[in-house]
C-alpha positions as CSV (number, residue, x, y, z in Angstrom):
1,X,-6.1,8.6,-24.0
2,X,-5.9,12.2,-23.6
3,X,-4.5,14.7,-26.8
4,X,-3.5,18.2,-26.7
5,X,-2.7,19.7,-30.1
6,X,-1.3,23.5,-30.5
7,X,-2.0,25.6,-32.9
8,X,-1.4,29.6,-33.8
9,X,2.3,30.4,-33.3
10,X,4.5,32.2,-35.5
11,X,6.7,35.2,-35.9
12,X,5.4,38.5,-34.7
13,X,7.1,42.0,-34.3
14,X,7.7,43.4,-30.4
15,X,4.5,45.0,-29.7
16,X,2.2,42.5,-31.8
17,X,-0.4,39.8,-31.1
18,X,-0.7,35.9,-31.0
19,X,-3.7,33.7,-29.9
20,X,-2.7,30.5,-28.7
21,X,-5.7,27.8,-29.3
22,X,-5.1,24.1,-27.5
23,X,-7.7,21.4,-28.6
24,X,-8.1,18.7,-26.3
25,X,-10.0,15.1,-26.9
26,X,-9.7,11.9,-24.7
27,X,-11.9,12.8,-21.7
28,X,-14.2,15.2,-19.6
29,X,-12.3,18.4,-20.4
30,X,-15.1,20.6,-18.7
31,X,-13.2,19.3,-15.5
32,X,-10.0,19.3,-16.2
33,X,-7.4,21.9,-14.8
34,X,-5.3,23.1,-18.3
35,X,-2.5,25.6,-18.5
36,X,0.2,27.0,-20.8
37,X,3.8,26.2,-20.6
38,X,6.9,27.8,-22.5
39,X,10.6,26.8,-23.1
40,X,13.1,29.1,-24.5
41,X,16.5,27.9,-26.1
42,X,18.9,27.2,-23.2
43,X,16.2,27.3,-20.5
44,X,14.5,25.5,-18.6
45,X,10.4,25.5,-19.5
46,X,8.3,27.6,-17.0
47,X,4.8,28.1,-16.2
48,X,2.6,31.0,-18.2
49,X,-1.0,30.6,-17.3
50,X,-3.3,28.3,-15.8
51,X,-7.1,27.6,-15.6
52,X,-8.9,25.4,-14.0
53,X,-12.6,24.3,-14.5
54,X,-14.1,27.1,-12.8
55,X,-12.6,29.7,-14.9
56,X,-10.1,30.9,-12.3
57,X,-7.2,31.5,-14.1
58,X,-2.9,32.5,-12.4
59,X,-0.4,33.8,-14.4
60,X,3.4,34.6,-14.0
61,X,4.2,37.4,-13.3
62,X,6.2,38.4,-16.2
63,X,2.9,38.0,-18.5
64,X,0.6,39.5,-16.1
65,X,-1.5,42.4,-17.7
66,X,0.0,41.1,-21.5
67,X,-1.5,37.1,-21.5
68,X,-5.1,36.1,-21.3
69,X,-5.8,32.3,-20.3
70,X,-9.4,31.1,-20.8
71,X,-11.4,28.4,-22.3
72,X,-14.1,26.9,-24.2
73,X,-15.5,23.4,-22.3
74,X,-17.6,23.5,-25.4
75,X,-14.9,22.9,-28.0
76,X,-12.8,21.3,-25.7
77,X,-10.1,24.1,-26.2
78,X,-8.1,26.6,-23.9
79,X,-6.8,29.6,-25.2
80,X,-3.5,32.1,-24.8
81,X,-4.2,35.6,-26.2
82,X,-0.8,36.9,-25.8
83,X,-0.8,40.8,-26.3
84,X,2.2,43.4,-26.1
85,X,4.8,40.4,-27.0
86,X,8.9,41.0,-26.1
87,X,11.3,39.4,-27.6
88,X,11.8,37.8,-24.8
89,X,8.8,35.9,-24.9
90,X,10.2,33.7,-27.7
91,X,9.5,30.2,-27.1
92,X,7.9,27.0,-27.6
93,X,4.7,26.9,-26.2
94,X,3.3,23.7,-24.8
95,X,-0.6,23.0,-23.4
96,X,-0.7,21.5,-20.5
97,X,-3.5,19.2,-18.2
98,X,-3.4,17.8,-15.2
99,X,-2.0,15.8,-14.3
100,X,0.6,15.7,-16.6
101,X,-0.2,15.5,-20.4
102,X,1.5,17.5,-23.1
103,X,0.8,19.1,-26.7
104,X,3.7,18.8,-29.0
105,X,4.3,22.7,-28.7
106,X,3.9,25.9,-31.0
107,X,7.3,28.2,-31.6
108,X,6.2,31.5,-30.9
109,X,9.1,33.6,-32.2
110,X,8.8,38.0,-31.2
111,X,11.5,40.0,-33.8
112,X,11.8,42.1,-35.6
């Protein structure tokens, strides 16, 4: 049975840093194609970052040049380095693997 389990949100000002860390148990994860969602209040969630085994990562386009997806097969953890946060990336934060399991989520909350 596969677990995802979030860890490293919090508040932050506009401008700051986060690091997102995901660690994963209940089968290969060197394989396994893992990804960042996020849900803010009154939305629907949406897609942040991807990676898949490879290394090759996607992002949306609102985090492009801010978020950093990548991974350690070692650990069995995927990371999000989110840099340059908006308050408008306040959210939950949920790991993702294909083909469909969750993490309980992280609040990442950006004021000031």
């Amino acid at each position: 049975q596969v677990q995802l389990v979030e860890s490293g949100g919090g508040l932050v000002q506009p401008g700051g840093s986060l690091r997102l860390s995901c660690a994963a148990s209940g089968s290969i994860f060197s394989i396994a194609v893992m990804g960042w969602y996020r849900q803010a209040p009154g939305k629907q969630r949406e897609l942040v970052a991807t990676i898949v085994s490879d290394g090759i990562t996607t992002y949306a386009d609102s985090v492009k040049g801010r978020f950093t997806i990548s991974r350690d097969n070692a650990k069995n953890t995927v990371f999000l380095q989110m840099n340059s946060l908006k308050p408008e990336d306040t959210a939950v934060y949920y790991c993702w693997r294909l083909p469909g399991y969750w993490g309980p989520g992280t609040q990442v909350t950006v004021s000031s």
